[in-house]
N, C-alpha and C positions, 0 to 999 in steps of 0.2 A: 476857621481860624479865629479864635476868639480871644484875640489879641497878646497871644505868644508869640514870643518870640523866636525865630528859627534862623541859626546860622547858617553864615555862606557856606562851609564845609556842607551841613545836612542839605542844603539850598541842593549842590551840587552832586550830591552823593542821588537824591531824589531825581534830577533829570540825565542820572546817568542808569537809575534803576528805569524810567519812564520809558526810557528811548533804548534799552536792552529790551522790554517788555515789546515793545512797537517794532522795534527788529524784525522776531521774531516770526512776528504778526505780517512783515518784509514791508514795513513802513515807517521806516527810522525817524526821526522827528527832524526839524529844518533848525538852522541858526535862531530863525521867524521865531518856532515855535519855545525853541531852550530860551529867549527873551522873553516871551511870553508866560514863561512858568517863574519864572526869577520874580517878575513884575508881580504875578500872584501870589506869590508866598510871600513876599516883602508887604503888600499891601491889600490891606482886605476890602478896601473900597474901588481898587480896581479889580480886584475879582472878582467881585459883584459885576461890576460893570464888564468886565472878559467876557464873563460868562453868558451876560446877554447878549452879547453882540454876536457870539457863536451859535447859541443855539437861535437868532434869529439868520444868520448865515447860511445853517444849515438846514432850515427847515422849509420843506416843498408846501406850497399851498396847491390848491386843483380847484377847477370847479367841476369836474366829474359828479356825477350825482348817481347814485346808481339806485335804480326802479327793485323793489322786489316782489 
């Protein structure tokens, strides 16, 4: 997002394409997440910040070691 501009219409039209795609997939998106994407598109400083906060959400650490 390198500082265009994107209307509520496109804002809207995008998490309605997101969450047909996630459908799909039989995992529609939440209220949570269609805020979540508003917030992104509107501001590029928090989806930087989004974005970290997810992929450290979602990422497993282990201490597995595996011998070869």
């Amino acid at each position: 997002m390198s500082g265009e501009v994107i209307v509520v219409k496109d804002i809207e039209k995008i998490i309605r394409e997101v969450n047909g795609t996630m459908a799909i997939e039989g995992m529609p998106i939440t209220k949570a997440d269609e805020d979540r994407i508003r917030n992104c598109l509107r501001d590029n400083d928090k989806y930087e910040k989004t974005l970290r906060e997810l992929v450290k959400k979602h990422t497993v650490t282990t201490d597995i070691i595996y011998d070869r």
